[in-house]
N, C-alpha and C positions, 0 to 999 in steps of 0.2 A: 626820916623826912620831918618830923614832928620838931625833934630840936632846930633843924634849919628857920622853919619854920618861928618859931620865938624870936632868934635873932633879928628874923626878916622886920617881925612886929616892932622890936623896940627899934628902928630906925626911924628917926626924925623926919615930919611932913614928911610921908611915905604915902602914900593913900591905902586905906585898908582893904580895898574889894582886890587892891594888886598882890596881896600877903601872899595868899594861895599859891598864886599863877608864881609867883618871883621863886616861891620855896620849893615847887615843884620843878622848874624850868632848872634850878642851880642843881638840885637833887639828881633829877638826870645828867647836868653833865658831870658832876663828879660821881656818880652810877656808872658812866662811860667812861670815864678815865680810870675808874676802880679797876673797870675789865680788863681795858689798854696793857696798866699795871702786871694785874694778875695776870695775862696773859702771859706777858714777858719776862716774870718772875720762874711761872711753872713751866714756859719752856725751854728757859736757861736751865732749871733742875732738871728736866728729862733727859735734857741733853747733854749733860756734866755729870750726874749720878744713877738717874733712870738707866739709861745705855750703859752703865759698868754691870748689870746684871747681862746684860745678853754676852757680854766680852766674860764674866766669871764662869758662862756653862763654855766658855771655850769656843765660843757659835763666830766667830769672826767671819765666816761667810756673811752670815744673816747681817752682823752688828754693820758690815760694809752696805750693804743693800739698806736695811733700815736706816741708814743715816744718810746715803745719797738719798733716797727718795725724800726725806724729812719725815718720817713717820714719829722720831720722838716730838719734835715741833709740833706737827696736829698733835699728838697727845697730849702736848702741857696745853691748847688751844680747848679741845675739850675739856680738862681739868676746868678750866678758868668758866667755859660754857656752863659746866655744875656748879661752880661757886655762884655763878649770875642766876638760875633757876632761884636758888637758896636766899641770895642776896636782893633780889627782884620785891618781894613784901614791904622789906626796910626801906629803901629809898622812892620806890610807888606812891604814893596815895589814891584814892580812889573818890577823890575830894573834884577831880577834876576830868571828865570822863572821857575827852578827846584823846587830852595828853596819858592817860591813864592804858589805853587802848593802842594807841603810838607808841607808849613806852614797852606793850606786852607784843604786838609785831616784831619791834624792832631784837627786844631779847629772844623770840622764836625764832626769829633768821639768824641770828647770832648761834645760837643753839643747834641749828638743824646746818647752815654753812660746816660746823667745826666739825660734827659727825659724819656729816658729807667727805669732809677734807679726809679727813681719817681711815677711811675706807678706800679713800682713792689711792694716799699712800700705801695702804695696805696691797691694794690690787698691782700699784705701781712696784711691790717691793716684791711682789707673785713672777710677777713682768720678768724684773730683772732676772731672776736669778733660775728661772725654767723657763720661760719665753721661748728662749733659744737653746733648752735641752732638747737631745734627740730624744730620750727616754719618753720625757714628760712635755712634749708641746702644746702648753696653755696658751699660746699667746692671743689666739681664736676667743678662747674662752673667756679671758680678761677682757678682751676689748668688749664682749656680748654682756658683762657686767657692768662695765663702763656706764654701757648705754642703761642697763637699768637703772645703775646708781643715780643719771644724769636726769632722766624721766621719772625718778619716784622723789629724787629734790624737786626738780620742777614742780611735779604735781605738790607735794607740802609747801613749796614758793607761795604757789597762786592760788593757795588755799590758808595760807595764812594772811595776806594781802587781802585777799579777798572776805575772808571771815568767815568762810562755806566750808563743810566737810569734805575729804577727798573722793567720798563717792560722786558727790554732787556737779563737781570737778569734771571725774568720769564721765557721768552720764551727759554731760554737756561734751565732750570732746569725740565722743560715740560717734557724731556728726560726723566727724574729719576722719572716720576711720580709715575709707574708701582716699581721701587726699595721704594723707600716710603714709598707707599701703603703697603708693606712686611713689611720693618722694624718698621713704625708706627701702624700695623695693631689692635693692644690690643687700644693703646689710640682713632685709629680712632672710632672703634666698642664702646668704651668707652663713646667717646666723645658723640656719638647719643643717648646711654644710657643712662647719665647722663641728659640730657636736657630732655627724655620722663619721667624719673622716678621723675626730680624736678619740670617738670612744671605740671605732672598731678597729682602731692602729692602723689605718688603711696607709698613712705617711707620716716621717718625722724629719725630722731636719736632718740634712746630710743624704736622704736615699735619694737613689740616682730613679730619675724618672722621664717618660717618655710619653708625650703628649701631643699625639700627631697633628690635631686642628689647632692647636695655637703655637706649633713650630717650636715645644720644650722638648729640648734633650740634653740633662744635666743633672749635675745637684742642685738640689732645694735649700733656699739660703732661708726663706722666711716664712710661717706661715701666721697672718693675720685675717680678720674676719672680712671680709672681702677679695683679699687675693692672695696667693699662692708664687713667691717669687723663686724662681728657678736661674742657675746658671748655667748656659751651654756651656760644651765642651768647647767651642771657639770662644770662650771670655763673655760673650754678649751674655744678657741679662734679659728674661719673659717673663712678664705680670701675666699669670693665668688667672681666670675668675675662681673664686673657691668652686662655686655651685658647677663648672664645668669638669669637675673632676668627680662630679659624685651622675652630671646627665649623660656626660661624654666617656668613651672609652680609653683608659689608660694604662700603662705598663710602670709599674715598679719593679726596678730590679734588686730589691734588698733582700727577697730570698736568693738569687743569686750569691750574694755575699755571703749571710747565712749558715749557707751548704759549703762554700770554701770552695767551688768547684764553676765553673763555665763550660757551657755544651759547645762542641763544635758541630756543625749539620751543614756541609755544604760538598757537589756532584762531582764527579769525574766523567765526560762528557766521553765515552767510547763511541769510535768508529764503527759503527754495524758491519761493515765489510772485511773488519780485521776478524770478525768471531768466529771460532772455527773448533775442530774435535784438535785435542792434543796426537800428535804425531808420535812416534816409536824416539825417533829424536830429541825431541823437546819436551816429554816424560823420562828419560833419560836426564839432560841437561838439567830440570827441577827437581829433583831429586839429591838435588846436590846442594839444596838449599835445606837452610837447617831446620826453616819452621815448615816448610812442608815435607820433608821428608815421613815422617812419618803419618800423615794425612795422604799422601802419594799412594804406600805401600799399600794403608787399608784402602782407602777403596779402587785401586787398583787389580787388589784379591775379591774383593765385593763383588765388580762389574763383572769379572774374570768368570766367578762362582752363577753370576747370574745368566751370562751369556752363555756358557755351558749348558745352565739346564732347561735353557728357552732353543737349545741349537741356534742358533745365531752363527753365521761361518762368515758367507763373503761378504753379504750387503749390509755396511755398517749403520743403515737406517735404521733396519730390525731390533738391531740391539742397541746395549747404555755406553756411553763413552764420556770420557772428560771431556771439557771444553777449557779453551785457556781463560775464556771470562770467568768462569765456574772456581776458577782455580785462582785466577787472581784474586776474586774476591773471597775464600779463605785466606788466601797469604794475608791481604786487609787487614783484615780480623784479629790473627797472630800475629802481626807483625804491632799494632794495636796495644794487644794484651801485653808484648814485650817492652813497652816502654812505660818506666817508673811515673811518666806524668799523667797518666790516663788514670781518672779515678775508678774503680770497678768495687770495691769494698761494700757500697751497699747498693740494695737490690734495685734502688729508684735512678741511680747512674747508669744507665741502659750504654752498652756498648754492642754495635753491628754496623755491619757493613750493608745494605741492601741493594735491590734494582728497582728504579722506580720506571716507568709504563715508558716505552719509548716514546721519540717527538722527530720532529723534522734535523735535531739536530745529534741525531745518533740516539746511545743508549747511556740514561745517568745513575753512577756508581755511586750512589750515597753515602757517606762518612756520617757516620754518631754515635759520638762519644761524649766527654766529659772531662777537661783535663784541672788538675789540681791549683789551679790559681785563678785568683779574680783578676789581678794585675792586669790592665791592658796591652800593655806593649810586650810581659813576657806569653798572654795568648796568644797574640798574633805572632810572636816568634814560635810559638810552640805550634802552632796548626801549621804556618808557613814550613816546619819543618817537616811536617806529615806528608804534605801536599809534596813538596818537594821528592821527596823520597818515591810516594807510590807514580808520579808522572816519571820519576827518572828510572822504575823498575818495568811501565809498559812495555818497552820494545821484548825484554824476558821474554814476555809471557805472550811474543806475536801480537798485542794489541797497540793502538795509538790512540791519542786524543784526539775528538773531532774539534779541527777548525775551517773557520768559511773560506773559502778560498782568496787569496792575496794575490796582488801584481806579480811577486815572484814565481807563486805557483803559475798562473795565469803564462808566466814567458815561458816555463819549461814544455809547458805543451806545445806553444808557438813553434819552439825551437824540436 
């Protein structure tokens, strides 16, 4: 500033009290041009030389993210930020105390803007390249730094503008905590939602999820710090709130995937009137089937051994006898076991047939099992084929399916 200053003196009828003010005024703006400069020098170099070191460790993932976001650009903007700290003495003087103090705001925002910037690329190049991993879904996370990043500039903004320490700041904004709380209220609730549902893997991108109060049932395309975007399986599209997935109850089925298996669980609805003891006939006739055949003989000799030594003769109350339910539902069972797509291998795949409590609409044969595919459309062909099979093997076994009575039936009584 000192040399400007000379030049400014030896100008002709100048007035002297203008020296100062003229040599400081030209000093800052070729101060400010200095930076323009440097700025555009060091981030043409980041960008043309800086970035061949991320491209020499072979990172061309990264070198692609750090250079859409602009991260080497903020870095040659902060380079340029530190030559201005350093360069700030030399073209200052302190001769003039308005402009002196103007001149040191305006290099602190300069300063704290470029480090600002830099970080945000940074979080932006977080963004890119896990946001949207299943593994790793930060993108919660980033956006809850965003907002610090944006409120700890703010706070250094209006503390350097203002000329007050940032605590001072603080305790003046203390006031507005309660206003805040209101207008922040979605990201706050957000923000604690996000950190429980990333840090304890509760969801990630891709898991199929079910969310009965807000009408999700699909994969999860996005998750950001206030909502949770899902696709139904019909194409639509549901913004869930974060915070409702951590108040509300919901279904993940990514352990389904996981295990490489899906449960089947669903009734065979027998007719109470069809159940009956097995006949001399039709313990004959099953017996000729190959997975019961050998569950016939035993306990066939079983009953046989116990009704002997109970004397049990005429009245078949007295004693134990088959029943064709009894009997269907091992055939279930084994017939079950005999097919390659039902998982049984380990112990947590539970395979049975049960009876669950009667109802007004007969008696229900429970099916549960576990068959080897997540695939949708070959589960339902795979259960469809179960089903199929045990309703078309009822008549066997004397039993029928209950249904409600139809017009059809309804004529044949008529008639």
């Amino acid at each position: 500033m000192e040399f400007i200053l000379t030049y400014v003196q030896k100008i002709p009828n100048y007035p002297a009290h203008y020296h100062t003010l003229t040599a400081q005024v030209i000093s800052a703006i070729i101060f400010i041009i200095l930076l323009y400069l440097l700025a555009r020098i060091f981030t043409w170099f980041c960008n043309n030389y800086l970035s061949r070191v991320v491209k020499f460790f072979k990172a061309e993932k990264w070198f692609k993210a750090l250079t859409e976001k602009r991260f080497f650009t903020a870095l040659g903007i902060v380079i340029a930020a530190i030559a201005a700290i350093n360069l700030h003495p030399i073209f200052v003087s302190n001769k003039i105390a308005w402009l002196e103090t103007l001149m040191i705001k305006v290099t602190g925002v300069f300063v704290l803007l470029s480090f600002s910037y830099l970080f945000y690329t940074i979080l932006n190049t977080l963004d890119k390249l896990y946001g949207r991993n299943p593994k790793i879904p930060i993108k919660g996370l980033v956006q809850v730094f965003k907002i610090i990043l944006f409120l700890v500039t703010g706070l250094f903004f209006i503390s350097l503008l203002l000329g007050r320490k940032p605590l001072y700041i603080i305790t003046g904004l203390s006031a507005l905590a309660a206003v805040f709380s209101l207008i922040f209220k979605d990201p706050i609730l957000g923000f604690a939602a996000s950190i429980q549902l990333t840090m304890n893997n509760l969801i990630k991108i891709g898991d199929w999820i079910t969310v009965d109060s807000a009408g999700a049932d699909g994969n999860i395309l996005d998750i950001s710090l206030t909502s949770v975007r899902v696709q139904n399986f019909d194409m639509t599209i549901v913004s869930v709130p974060t915070y409702d997935l951590i108040s509300k109850p919901f279904k993940n089925w990514s352990g389904m995937y996981e295990a490489k298996a899906r449960r089947i669980q669903r009734s065979i609805l027998i007719d109470v009137d069809t159940v009956k003891f097995l006949d001399e006939e039709m313990l004959i006739r099953l017996k000729k089937i190959e997975l019961l055949k050998d569950y016939l003989e035993g306990k066939e000799k079983e009953i046989s051994d116990y009704n002997q030594s109970h004397n049990v003769h005429e009245n078949v109350i007295n004693g134990r006898h088959l029943t064709n339910l009894g009997t269907f539902r091992h055939y279930a069972e084994e017939y079950l076991k005999s097919r390659p797509f039902i998982t049984q291998a380990d112990p947590g795949f539970t395979l049975m047939v049960r009876q669950l409590p009667p109802n007004s609409q007969g008696i229900p044969l429970e099916v549960y099992c576990f068959v080897n595919t997540t695939v949708w459309t070959q589960y339902e062909a795979l259960q469809a084929d179960i089903f199929d099979h045990l309703f078309s093997v009822l008549p066997e076994f004397g039993l029928y399916a209950y249904q409600q009575p139809s017009g059809r039936n309804l004529s044949k009584l008529i008639k």
